[in-house]
mmCIF entry with sequence, helices, sheets and N, C-alpha, C, O atoms, coordinates in Angstrom:
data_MODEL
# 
_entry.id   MODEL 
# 
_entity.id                         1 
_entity.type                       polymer 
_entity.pdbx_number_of_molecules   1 
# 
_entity_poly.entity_id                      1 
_entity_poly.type                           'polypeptide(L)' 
_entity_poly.nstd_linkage                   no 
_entity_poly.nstd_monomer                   no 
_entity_poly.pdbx_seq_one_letter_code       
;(UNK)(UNK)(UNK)(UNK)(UNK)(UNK)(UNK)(UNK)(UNK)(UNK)(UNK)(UNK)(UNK)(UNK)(UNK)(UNK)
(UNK)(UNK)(UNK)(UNK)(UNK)(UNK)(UNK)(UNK)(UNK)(UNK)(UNK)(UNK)(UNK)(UNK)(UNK)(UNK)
(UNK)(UNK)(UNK)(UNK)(UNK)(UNK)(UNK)(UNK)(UNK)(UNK)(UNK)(UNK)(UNK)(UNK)(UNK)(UNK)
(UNK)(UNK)(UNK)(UNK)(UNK)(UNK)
;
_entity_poly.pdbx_seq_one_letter_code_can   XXXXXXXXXXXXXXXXXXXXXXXXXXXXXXXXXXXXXXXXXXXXXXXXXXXXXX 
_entity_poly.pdbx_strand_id                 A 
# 
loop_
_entity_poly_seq.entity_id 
_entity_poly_seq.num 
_entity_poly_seq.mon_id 
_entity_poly_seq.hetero 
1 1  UNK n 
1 2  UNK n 
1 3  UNK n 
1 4  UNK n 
1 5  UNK n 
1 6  UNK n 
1 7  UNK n 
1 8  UNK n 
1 9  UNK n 
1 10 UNK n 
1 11 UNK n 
1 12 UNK n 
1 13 UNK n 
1 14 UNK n 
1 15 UNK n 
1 16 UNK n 
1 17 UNK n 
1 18 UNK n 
1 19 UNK n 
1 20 UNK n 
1 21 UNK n 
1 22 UNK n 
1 23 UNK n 
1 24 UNK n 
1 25 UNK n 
1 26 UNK n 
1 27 UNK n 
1 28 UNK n 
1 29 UNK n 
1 30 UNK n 
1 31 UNK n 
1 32 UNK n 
1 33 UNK n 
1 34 UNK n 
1 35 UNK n 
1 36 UNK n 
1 37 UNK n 
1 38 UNK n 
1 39 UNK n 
1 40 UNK n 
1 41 UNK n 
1 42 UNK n 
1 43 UNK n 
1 44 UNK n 
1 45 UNK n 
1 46 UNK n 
1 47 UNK n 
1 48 UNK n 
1 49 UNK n 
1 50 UNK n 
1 51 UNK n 
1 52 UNK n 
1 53 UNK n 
1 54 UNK n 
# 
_struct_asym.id          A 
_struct_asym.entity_id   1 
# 
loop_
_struct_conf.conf_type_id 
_struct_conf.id 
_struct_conf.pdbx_PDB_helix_id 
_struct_conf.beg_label_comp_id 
_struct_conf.beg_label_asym_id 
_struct_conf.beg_label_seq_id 
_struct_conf.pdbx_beg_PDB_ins_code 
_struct_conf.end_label_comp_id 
_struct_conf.end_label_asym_id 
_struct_conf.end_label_seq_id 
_struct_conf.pdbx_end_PDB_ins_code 
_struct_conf.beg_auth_comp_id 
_struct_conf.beg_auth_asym_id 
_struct_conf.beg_auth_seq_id 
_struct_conf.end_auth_comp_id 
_struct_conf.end_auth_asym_id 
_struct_conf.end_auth_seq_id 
_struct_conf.pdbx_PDB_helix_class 
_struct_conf.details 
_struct_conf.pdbx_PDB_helix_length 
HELX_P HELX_P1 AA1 UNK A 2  ? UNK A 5  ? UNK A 2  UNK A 5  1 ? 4  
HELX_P HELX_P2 AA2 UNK A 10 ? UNK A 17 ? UNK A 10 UNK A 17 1 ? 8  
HELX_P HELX_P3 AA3 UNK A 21 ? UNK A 53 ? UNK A 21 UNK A 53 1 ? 33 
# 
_struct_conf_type.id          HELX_P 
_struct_conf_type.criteria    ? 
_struct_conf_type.reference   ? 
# 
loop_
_atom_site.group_PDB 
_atom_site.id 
_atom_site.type_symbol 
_atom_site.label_atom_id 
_atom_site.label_alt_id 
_atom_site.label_comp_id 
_atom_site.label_asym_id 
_atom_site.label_entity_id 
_atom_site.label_seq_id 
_atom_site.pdbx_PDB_ins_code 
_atom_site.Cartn_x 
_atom_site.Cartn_y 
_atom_site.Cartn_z 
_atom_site.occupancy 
_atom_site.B_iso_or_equiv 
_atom_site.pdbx_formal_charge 
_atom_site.auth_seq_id 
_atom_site.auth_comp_id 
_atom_site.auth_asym_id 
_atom_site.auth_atom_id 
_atom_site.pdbx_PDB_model_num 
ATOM 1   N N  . UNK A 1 1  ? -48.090 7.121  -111.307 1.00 0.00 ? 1  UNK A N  1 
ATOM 2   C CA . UNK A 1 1  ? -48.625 6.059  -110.480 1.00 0.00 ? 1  UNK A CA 1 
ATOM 3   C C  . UNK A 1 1  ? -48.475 6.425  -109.001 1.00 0.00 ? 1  UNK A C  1 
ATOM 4   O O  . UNK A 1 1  ? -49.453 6.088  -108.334 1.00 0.00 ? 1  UNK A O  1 
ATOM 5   N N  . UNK A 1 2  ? -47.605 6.961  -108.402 1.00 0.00 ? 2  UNK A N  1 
ATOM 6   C CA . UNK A 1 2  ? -47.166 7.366  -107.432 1.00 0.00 ? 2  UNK A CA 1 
ATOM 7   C C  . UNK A 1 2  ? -47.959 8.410  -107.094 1.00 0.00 ? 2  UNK A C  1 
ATOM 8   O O  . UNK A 1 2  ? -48.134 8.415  -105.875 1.00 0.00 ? 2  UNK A O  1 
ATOM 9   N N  . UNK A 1 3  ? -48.489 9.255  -107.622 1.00 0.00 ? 3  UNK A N  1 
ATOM 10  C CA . UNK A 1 3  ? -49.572 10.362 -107.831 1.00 0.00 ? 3  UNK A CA 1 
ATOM 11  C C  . UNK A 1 3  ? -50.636 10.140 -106.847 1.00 0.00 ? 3  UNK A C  1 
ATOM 12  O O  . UNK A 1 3  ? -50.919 10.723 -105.800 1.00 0.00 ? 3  UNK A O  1 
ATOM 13  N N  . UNK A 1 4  ? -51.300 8.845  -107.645 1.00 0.00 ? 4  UNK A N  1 
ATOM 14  C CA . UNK A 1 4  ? -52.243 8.473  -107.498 1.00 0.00 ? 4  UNK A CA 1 
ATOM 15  C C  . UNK A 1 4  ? -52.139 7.934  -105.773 1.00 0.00 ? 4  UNK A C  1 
ATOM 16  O O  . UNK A 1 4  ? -52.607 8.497  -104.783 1.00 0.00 ? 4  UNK A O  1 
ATOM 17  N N  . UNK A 1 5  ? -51.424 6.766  -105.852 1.00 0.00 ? 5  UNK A N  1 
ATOM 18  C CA . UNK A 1 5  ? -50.957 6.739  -104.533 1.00 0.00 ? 5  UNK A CA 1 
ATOM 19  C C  . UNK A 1 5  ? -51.118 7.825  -103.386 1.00 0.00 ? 5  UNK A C  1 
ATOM 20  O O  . UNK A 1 5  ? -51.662 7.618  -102.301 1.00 0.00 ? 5  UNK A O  1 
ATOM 21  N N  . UNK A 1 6  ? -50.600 8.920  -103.776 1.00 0.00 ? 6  UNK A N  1 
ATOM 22  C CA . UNK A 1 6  ? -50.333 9.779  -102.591 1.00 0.00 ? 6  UNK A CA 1 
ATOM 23  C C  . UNK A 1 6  ? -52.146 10.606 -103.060 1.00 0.00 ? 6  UNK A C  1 
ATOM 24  O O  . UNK A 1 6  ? -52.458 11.614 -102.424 1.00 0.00 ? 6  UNK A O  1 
ATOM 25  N N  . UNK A 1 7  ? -52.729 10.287 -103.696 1.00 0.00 ? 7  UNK A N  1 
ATOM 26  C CA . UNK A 1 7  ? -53.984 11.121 -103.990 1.00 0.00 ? 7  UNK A CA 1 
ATOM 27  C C  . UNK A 1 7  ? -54.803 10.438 -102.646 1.00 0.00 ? 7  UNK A C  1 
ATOM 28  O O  . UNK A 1 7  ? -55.257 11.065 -101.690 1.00 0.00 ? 7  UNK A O  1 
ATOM 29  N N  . UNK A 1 8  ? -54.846 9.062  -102.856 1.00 0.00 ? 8  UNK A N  1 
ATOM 30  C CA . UNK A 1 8  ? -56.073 8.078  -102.376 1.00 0.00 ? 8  UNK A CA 1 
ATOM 31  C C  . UNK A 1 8  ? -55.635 7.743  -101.085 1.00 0.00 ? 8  UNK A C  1 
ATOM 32  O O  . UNK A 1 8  ? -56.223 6.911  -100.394 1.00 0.00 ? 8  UNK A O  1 
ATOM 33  N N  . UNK A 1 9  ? -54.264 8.573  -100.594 1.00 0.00 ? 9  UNK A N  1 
ATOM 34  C CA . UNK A 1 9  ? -53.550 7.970  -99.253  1.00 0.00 ? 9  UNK A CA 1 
ATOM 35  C C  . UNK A 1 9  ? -54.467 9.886  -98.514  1.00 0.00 ? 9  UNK A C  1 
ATOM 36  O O  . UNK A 1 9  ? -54.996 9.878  -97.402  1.00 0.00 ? 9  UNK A O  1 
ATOM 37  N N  . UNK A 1 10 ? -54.453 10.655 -99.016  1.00 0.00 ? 10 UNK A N  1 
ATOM 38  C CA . UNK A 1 10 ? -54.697 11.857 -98.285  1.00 0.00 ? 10 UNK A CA 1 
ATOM 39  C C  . UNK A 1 10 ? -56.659 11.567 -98.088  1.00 0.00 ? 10 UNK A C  1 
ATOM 40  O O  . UNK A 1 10 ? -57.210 11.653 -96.990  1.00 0.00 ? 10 UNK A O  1 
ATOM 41  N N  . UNK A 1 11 ? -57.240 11.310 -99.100  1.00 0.00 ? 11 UNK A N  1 
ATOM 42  C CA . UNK A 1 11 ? -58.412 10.689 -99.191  1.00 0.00 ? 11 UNK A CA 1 
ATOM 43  C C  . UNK A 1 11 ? -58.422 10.066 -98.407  1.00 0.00 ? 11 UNK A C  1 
ATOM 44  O O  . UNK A 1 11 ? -59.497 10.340 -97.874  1.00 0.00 ? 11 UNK A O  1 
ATOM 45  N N  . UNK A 1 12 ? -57.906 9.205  -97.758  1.00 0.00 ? 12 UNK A N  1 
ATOM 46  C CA . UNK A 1 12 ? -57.995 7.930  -96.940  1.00 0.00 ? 12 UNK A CA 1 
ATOM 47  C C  . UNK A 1 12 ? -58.438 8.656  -95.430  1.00 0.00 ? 12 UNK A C  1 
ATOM 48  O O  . UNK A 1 12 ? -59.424 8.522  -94.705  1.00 0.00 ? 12 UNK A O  1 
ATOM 49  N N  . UNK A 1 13 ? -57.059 9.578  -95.336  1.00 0.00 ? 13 UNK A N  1 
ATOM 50  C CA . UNK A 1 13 ? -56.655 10.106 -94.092  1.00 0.00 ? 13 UNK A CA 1 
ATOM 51  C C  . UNK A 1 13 ? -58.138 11.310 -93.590  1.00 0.00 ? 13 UNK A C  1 
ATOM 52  O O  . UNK A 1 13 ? -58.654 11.112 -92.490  1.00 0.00 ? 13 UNK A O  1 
ATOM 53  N N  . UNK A 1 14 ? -58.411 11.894 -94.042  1.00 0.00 ? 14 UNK A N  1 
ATOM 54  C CA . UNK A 1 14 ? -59.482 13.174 -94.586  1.00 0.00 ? 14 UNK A CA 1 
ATOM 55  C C  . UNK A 1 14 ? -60.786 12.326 -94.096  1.00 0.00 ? 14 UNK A C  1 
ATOM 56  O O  . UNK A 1 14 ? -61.461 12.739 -93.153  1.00 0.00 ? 14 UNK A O  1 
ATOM 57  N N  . UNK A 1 15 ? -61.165 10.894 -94.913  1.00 0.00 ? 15 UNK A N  1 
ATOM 58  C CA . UNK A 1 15 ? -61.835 10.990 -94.844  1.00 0.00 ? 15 UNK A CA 1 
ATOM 59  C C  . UNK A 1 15 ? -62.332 9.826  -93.063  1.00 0.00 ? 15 UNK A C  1 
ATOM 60  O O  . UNK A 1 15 ? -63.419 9.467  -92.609  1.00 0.00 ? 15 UNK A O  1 
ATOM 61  N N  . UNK A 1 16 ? -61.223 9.668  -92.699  1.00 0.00 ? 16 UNK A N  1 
ATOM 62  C CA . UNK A 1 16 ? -61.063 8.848  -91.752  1.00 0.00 ? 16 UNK A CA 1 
ATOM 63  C C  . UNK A 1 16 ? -61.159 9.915  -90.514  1.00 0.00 ? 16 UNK A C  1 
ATOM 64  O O  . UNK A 1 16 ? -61.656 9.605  -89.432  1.00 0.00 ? 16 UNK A O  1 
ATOM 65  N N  . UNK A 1 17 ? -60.764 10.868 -90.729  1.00 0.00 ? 17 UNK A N  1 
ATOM 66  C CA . UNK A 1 17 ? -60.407 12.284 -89.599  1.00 0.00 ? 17 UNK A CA 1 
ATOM 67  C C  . UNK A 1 17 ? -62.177 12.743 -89.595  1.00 0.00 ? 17 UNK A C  1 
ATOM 68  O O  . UNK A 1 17 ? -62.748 13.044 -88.547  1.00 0.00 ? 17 UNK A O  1 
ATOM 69  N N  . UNK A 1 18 ? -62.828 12.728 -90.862  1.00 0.00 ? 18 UNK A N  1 
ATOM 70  C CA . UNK A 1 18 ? -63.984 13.018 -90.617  1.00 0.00 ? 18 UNK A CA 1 
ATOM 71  C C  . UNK A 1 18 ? -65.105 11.934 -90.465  1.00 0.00 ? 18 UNK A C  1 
ATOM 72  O O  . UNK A 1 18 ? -66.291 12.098 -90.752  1.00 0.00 ? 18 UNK A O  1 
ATOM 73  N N  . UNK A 1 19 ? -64.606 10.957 -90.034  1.00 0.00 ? 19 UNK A N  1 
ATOM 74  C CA . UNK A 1 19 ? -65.793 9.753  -89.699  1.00 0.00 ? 19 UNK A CA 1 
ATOM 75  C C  . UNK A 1 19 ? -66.499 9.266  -90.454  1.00 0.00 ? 19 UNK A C  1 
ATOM 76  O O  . UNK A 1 19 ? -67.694 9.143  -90.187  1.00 0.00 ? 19 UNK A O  1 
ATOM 77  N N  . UNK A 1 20 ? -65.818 8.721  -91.967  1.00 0.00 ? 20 UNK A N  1 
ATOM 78  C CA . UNK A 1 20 ? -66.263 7.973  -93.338  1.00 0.00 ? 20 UNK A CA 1 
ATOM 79  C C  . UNK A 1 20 ? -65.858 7.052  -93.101  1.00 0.00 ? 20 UNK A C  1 
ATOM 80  O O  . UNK A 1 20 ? -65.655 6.577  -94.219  1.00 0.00 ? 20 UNK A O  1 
ATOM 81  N N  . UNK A 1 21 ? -65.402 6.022  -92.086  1.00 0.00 ? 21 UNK A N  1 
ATOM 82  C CA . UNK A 1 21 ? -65.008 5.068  -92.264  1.00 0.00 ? 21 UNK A CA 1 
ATOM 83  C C  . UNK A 1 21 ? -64.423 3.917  -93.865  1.00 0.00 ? 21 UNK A C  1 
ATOM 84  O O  . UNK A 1 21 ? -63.432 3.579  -94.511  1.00 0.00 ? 21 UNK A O  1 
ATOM 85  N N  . UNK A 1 22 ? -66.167 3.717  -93.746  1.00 0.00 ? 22 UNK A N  1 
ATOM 86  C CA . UNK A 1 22 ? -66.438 3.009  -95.367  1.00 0.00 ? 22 UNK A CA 1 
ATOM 87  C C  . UNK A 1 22 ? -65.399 3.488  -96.610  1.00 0.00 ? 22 UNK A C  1 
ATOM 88  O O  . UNK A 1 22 ? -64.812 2.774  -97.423  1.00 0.00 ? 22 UNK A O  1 
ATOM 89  N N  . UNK A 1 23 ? -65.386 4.866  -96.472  1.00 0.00 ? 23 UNK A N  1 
ATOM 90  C CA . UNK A 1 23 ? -64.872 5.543  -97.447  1.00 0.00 ? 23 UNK A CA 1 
ATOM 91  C C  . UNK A 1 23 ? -63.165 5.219  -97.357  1.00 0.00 ? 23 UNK A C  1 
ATOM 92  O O  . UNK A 1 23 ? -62.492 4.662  -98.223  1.00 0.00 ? 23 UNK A O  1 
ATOM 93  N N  . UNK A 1 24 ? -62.695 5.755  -96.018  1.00 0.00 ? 24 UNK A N  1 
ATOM 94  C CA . UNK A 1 24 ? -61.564 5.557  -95.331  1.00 0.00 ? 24 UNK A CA 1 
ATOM 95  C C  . UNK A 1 24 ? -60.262 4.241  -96.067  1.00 0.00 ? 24 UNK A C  1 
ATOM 96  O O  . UNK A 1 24 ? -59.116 4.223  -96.517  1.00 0.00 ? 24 UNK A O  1 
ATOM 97  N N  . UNK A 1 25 ? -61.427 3.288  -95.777  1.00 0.00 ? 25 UNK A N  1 
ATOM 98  C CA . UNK A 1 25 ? -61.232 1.938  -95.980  1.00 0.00 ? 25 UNK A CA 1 
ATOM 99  C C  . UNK A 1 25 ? -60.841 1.507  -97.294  1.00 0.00 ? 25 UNK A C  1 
ATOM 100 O O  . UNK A 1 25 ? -59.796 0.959  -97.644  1.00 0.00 ? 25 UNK A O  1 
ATOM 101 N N  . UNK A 1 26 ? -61.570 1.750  -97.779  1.00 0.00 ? 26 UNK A N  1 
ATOM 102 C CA . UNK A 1 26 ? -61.443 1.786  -99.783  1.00 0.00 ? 26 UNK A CA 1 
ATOM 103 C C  . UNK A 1 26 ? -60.371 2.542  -100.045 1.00 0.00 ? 26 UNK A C  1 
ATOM 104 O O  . UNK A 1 26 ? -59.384 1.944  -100.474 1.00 0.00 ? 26 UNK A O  1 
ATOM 105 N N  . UNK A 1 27 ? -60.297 3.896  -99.875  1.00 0.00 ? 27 UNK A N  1 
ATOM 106 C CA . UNK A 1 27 ? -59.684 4.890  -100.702 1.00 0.00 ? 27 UNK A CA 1 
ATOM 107 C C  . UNK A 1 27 ? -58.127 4.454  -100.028 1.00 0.00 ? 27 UNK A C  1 
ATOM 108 O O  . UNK A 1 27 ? -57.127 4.476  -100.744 1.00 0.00 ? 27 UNK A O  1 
ATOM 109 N N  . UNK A 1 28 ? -58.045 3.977  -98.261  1.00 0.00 ? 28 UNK A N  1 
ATOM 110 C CA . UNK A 1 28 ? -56.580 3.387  -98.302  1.00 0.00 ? 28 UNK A CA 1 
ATOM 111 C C  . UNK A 1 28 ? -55.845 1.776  -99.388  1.00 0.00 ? 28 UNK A C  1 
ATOM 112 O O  . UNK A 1 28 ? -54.789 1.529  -99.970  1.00 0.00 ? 28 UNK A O  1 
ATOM 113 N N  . UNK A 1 29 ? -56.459 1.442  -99.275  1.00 0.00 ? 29 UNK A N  1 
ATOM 114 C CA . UNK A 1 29 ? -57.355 0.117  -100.062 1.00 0.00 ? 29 UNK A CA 1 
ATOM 115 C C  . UNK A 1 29 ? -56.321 0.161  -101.610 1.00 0.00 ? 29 UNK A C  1 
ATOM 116 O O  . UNK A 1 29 ? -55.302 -0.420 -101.983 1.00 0.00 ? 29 UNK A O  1 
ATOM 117 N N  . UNK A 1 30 ? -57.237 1.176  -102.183 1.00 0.00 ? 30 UNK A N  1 
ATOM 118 C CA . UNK A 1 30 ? -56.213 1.435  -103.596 1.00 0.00 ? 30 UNK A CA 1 
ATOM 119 C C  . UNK A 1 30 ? -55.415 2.233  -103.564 1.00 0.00 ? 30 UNK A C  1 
ATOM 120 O O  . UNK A 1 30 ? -54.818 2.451  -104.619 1.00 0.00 ? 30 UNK A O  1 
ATOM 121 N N  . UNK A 1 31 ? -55.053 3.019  -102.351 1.00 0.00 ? 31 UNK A N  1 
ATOM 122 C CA . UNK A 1 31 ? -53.912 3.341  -102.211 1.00 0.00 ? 31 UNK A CA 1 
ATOM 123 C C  . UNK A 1 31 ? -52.957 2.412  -102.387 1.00 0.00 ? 31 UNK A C  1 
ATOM 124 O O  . UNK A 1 31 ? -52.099 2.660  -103.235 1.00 0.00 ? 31 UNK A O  1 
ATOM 125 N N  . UNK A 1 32 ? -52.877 1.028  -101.568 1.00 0.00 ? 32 UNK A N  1 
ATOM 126 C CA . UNK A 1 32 ? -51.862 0.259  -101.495 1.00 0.00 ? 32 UNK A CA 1 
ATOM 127 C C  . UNK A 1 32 ? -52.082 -0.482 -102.603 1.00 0.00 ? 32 UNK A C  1 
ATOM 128 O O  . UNK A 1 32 ? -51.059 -1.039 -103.001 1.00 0.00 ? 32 UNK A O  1 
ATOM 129 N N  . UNK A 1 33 ? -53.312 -0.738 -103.411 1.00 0.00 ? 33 UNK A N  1 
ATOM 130 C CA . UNK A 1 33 ? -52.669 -1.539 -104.543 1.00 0.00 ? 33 UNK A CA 1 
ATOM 131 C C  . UNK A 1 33 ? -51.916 -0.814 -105.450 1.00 0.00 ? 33 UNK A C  1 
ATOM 132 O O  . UNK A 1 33 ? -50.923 -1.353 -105.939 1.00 0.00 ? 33 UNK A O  1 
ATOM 133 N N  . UNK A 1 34 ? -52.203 0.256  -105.742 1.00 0.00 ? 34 UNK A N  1 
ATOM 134 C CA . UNK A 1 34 ? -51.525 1.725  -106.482 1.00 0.00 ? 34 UNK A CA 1 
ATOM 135 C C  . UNK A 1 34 ? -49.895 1.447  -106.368 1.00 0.00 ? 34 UNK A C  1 
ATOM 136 O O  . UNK A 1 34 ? -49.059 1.087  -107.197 1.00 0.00 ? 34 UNK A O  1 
ATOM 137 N N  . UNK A 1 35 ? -49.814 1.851  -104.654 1.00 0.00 ? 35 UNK A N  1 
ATOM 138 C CA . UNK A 1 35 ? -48.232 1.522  -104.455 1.00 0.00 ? 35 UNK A CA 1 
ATOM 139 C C  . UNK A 1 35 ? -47.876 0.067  -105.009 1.00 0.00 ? 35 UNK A C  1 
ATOM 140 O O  . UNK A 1 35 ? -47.493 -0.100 -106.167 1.00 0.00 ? 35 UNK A O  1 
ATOM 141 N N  . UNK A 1 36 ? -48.018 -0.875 -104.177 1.00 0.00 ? 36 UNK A N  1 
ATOM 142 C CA . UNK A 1 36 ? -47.828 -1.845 -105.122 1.00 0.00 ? 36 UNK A CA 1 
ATOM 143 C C  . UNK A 1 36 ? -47.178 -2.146 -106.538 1.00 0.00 ? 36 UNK A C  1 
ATOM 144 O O  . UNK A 1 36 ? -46.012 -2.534 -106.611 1.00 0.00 ? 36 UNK A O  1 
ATOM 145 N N  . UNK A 1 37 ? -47.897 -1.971 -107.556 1.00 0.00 ? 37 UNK A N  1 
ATOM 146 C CA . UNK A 1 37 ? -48.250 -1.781 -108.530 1.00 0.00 ? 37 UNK A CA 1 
ATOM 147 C C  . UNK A 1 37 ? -46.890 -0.901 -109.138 1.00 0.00 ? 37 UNK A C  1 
ATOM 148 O O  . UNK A 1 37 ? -46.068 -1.189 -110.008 1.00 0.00 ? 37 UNK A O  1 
ATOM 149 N N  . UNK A 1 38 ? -47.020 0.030  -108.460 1.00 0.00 ? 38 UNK A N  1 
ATOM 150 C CA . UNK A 1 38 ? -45.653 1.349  -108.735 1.00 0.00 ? 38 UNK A CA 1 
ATOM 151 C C  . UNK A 1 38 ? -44.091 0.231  -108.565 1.00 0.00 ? 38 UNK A C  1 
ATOM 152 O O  . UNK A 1 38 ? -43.310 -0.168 -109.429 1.00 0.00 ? 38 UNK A O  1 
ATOM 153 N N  . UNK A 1 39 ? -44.123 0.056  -107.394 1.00 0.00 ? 39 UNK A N  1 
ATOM 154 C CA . UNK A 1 39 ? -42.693 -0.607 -106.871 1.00 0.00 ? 39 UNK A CA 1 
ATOM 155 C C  . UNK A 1 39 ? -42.822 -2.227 -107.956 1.00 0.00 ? 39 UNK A C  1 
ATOM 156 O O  . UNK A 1 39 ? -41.740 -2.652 -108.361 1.00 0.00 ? 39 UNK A O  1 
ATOM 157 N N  . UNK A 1 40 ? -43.777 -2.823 -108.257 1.00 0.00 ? 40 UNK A N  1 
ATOM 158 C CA . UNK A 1 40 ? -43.380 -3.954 -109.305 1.00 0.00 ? 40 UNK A CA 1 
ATOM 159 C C  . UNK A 1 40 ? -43.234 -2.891 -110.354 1.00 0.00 ? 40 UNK A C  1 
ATOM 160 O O  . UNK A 1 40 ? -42.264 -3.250 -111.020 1.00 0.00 ? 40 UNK A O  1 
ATOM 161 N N  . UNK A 1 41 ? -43.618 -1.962 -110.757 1.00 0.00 ? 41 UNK A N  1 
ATOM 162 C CA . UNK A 1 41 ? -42.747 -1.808 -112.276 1.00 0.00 ? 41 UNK A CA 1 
ATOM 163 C C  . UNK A 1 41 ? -41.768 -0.318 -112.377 1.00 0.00 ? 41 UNK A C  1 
ATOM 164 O O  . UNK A 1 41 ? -41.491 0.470  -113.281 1.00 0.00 ? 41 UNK A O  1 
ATOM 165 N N  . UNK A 1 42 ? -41.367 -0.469 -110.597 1.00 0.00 ? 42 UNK A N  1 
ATOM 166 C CA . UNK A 1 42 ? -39.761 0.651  -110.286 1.00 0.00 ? 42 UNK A CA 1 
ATOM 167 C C  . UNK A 1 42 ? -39.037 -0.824 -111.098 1.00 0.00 ? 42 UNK A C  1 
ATOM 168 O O  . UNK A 1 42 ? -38.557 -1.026 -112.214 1.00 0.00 ? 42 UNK A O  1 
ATOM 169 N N  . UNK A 1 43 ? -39.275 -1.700 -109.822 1.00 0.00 ? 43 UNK A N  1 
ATOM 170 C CA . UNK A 1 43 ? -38.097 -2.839 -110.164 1.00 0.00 ? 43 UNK A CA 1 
ATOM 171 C C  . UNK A 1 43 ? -37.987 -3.428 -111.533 1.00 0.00 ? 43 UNK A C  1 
ATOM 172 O O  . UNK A 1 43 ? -36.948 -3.541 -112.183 1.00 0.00 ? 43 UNK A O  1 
ATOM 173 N N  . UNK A 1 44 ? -38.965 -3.722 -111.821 1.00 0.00 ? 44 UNK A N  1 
ATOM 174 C CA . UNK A 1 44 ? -38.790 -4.320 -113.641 1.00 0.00 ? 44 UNK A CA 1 
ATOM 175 C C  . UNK A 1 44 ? -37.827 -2.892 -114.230 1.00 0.00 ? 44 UNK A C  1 
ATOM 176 O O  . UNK A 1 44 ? -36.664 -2.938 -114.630 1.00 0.00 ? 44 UNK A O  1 
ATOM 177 N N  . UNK A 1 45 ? -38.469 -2.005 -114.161 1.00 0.00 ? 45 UNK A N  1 
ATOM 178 C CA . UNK A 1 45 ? -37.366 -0.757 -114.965 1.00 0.00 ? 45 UNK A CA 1 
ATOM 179 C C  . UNK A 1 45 ? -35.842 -0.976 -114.510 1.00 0.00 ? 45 UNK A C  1 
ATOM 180 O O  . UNK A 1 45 ? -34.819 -0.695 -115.134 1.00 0.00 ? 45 UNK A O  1 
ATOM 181 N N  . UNK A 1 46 ? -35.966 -1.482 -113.414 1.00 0.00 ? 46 UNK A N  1 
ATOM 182 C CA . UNK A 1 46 ? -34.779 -1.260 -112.722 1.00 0.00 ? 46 UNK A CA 1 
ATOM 183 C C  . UNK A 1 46 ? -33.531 -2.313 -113.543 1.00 0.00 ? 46 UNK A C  1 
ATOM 184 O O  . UNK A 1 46 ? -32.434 -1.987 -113.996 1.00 0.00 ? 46 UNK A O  1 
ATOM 185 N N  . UNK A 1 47 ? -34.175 -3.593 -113.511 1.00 0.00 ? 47 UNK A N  1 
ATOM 186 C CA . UNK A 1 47 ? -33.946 -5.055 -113.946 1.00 0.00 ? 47 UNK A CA 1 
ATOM 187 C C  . UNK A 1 47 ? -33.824 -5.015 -115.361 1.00 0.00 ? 47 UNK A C  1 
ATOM 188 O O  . UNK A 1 47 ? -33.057 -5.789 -115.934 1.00 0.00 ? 47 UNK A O  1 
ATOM 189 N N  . UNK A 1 48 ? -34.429 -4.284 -115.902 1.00 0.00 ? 48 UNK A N  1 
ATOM 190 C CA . UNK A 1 48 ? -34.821 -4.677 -117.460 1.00 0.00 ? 48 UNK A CA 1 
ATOM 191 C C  . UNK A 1 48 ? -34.558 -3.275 -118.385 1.00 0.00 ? 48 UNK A C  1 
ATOM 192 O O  . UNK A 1 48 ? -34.448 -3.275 -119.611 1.00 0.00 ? 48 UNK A O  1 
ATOM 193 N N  . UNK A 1 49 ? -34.501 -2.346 -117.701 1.00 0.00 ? 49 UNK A N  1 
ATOM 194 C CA . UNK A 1 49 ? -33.893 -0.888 -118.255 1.00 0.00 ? 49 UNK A CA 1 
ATOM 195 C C  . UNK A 1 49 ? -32.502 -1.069 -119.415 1.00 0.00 ? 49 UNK A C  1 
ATOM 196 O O  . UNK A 1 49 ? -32.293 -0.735 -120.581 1.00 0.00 ? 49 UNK A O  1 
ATOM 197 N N  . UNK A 1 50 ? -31.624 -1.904 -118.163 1.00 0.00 ? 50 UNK A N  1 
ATOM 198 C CA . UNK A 1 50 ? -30.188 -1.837 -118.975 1.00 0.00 ? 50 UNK A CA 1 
ATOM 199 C C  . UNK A 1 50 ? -30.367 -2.555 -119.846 1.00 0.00 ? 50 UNK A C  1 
ATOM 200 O O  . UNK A 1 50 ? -30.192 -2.075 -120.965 1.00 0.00 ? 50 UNK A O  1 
ATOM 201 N N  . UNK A 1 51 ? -30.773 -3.954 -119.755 1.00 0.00 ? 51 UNK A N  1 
ATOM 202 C CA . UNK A 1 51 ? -31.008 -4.665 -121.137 1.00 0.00 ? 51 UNK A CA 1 
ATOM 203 C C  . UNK A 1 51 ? -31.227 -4.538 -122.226 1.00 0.00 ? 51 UNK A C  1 
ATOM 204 O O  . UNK A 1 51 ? -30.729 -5.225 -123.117 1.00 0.00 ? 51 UNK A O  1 
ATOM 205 N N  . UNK A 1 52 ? -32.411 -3.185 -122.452 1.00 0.00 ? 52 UNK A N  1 
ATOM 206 C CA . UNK A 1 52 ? -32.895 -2.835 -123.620 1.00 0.00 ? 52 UNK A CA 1 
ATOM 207 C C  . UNK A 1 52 ? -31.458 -2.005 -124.339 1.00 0.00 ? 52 UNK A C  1 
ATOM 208 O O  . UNK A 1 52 ? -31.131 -2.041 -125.525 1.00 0.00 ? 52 UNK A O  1 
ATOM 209 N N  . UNK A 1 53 ? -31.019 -1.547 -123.634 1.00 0.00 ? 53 UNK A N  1 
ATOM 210 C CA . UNK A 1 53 ? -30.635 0.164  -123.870 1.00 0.00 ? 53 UNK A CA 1 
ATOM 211 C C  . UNK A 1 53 ? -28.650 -0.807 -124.535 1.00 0.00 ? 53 UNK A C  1 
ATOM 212 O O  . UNK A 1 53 ? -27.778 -0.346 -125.273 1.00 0.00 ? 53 UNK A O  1 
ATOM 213 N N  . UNK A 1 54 ? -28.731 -2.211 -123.782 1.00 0.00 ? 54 UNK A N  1 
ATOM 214 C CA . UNK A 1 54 ? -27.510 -2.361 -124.394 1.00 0.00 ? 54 UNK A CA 1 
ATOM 215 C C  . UNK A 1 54 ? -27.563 -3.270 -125.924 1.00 0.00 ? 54 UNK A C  1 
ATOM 216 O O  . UNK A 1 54 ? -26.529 -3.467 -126.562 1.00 0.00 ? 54 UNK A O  1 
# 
């Protein structure tokens, strides 16, 4: 998930350096829902990891 993140964050940057705006916009866009997304289910692992395992 984090992958992805750092995929659509260099996309973002690239395509912002070369005057895609439109593109720019989006590809930072799901970058951050990506991250997002990652850090709600770091923390659930985080929260809910030990539970299972005891």
């Amino acid at each position: 998930m984090l992958r992805y993140t750092v995929i659509f964050l260099i996309i973002a940057i690239i395509a912002g350096i070369l005057g895609f705006g439109g593109v720019a916009v989006g590809a930072a866009a799901i970058a951050k829902i990506f991250f997002y997304i990652f850090v709600i289910l770091f923390i659930c692992s985080l929260v809910f990891g030990n539970r299972i395992k005891n």
